[in-house]
Structure formats: C-alpha cells, structure tokens
C-alpha positions in Angstrom: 94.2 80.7 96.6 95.4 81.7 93.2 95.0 85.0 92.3 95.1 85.8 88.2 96.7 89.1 87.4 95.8 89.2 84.0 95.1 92.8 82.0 91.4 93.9 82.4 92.2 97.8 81.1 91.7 98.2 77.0 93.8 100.9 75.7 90.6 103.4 75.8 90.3 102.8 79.3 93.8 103.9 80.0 93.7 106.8 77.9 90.2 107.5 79.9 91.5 107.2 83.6 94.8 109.0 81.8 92.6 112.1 80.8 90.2 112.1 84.4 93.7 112.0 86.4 94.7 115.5 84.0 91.6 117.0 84.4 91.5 116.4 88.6 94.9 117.4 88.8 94.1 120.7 86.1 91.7 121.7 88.7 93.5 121.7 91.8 96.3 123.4 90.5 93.6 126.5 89.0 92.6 126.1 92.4 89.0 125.8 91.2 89.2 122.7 93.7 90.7 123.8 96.8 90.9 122.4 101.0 90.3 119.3 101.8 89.1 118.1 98.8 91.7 119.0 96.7 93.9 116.7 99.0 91.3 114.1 97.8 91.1 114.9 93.8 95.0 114.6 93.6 95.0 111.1 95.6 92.1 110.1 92.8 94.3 111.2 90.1 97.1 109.6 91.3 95.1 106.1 91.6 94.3 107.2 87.5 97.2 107.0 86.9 98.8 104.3 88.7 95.8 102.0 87.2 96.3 103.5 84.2 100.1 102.6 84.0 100.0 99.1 84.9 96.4 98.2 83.2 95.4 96.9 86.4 
C-alpha cells in the first residue's frame, strides 16, 4: 500500500484552523470554558494547529 502525502490545506484553511485553535485556546484561558471540557478545547486547538502547521 502506498500512501500519498501530498498537501490538501490551501493557505485559507490554515489561517482558518490557525484562528479556531486562538479562539479555543482564548476561551479557556478567560475561563469562559472551564472542567473537563476545557481539557478538550485545548487538545482541539492543539490538533488546529498541528494540522495547520504541516498542511496535512
């Protein structure tokens, strides 16, 4: 099996997923988001950002 790890991410897609990681990561830290899901937002913005980093 050949996998094909070619770019799928257009530059406004990174710069989307860029801007939902901020946001998530903007409200945990005003603690508008706060417990268990706040655990969750930050790994979601996390994955933004790794996704958004390598275009993936």
């Amino acid at each position: 099996m050949d996998l094909d790890w070619k770019r799928n991410l257009s530059n406004t897609d990174r710069m989307i997923r860029t801007a939902i990681g901020i946001m998530l990561l903007a409200l945990v830290l005003t603690k508008f988001i706060t417990g268990a899901w706040a655990v969750v937002a930050v790994i979601f913005a996390l994955s933004q950002f790794v996704e958004a980093y390598f275009a993936y």
